[in-house]
C-alpha positions as CSV (number, residue, x, y, z in Angstrom):
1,X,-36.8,-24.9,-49.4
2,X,-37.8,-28.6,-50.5
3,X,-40.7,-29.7,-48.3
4,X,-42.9,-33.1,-48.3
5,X,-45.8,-33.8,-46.6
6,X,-45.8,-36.5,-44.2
7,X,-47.8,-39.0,-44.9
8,X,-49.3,-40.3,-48.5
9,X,-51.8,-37.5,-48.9
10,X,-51.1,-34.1,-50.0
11,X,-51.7,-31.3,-47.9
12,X,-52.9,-28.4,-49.6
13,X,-51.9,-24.8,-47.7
14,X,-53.8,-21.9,-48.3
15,X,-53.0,-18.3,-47.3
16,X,-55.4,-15.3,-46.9
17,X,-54.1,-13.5,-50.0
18,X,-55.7,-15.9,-51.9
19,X,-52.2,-17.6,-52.6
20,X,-52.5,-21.9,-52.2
21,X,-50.6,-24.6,-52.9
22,X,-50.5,-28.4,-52.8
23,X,-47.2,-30.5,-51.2
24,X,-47.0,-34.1,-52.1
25,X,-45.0,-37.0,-50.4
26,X,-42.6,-36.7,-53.1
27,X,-41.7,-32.8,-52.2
28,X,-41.7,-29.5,-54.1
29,X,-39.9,-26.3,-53.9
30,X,-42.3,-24.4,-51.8
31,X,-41.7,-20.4,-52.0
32,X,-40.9,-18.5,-49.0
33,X,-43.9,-17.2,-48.7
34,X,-45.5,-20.2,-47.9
35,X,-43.1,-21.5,-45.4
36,X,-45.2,-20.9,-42.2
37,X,-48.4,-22.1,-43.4
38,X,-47.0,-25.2,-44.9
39,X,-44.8,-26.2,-41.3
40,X,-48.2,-25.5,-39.4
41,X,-49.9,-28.2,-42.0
42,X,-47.6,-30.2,-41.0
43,X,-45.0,-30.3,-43.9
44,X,-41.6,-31.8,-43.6
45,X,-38.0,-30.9,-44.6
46,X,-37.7,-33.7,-47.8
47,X,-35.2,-36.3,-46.1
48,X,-35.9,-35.1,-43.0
49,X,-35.6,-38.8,-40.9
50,X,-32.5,-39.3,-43.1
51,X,-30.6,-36.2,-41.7
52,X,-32.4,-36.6,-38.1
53,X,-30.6,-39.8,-38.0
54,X,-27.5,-39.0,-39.6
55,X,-27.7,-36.0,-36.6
56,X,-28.3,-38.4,-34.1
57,X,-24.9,-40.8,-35.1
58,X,-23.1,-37.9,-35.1
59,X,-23.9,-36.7,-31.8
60,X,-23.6,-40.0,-30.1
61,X,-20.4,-40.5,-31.6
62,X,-19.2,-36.9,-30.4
63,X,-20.0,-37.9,-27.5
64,X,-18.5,-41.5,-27.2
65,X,-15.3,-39.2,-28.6
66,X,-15.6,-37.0,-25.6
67,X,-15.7,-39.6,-22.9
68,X,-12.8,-41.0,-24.4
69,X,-10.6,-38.1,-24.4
70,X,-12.0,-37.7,-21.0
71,X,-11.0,-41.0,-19.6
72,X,-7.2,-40.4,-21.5
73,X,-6.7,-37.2,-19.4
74,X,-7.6,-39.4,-16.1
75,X,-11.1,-37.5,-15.2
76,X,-12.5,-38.7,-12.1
77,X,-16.1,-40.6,-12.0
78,X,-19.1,-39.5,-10.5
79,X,-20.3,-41.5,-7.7
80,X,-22.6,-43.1,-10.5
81,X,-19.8,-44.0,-12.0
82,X,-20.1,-41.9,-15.0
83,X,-18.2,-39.1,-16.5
84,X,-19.3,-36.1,-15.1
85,X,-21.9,-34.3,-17.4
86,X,-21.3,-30.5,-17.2
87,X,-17.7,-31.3,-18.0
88,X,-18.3,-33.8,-21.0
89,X,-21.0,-30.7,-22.1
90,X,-18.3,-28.4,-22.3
91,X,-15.2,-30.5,-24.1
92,X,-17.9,-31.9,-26.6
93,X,-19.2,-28.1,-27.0
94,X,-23.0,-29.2,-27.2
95,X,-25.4,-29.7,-23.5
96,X,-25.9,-33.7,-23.2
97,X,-28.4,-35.4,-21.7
98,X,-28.8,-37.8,-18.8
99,X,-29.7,-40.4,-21.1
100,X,-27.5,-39.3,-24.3
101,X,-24.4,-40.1,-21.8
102,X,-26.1,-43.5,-20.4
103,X,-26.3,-44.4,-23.8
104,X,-23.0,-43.6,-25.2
105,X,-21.1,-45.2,-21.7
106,X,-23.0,-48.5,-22.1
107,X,-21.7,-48.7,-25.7
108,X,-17.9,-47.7,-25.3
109,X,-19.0,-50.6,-22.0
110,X,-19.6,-53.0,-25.1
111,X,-17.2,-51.9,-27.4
112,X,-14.5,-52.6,-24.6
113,X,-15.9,-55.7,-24.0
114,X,-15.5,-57.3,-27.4
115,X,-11.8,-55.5,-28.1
């Protein structure tokens, strides 16, 4: 697994068998064995923010997808005037949260608005 530390200094990760190593901003292969120590120093998956973000589009837009095919198969509102969230949860196949739905209601809001 490619790791990197976090910031601009290497963290070096030492095990009790004598075993060490040293992970750099840039990233390394680090060995299996190592894998625990080197999460606890604080090491990172290597494009890490990249795929955290990519995750985070692809859930919002799941999302924006379900309350769409929602609103095409007439679901009622909540008295908040939101889809209801246990039954967006299940059609998108994921839990979502209070503020994940907020989110993705006032952009489809938006998007509607400038159509």
């Amino acid at each position: 697994m490619k790791l990197k530390s976090p910031t601009d200094e290497t963290l070096h990760v030492a095990l009790l068998s004598g075993h060490a190593i040293a992970i750099g901003p840039e990233g390394r292969d680090v060995p299996r064995l190592f894998l625990q120590a080197a999460f606890i120093a604080g090491a990172v998956h290597c494009g890490a923010q990249e795929e955290t973000a990519a995750t985070a589009n692809g859930r919002m837009e799941s999302i924006k997808q379900g309350i769409r095919e929602m609103l095409e198969q007439g679901a009622e509102l909540t008295g908040a005037g939101l889809p209801n969230r246990k039954a967006l949860s299940a059609a998108v196949g994921f839990a979502v949260e209070s503020a994940e739905l907020g989110d993705a209601w006032s952009e489809l809001v938006a998007e509607a608005a400038t159509s």
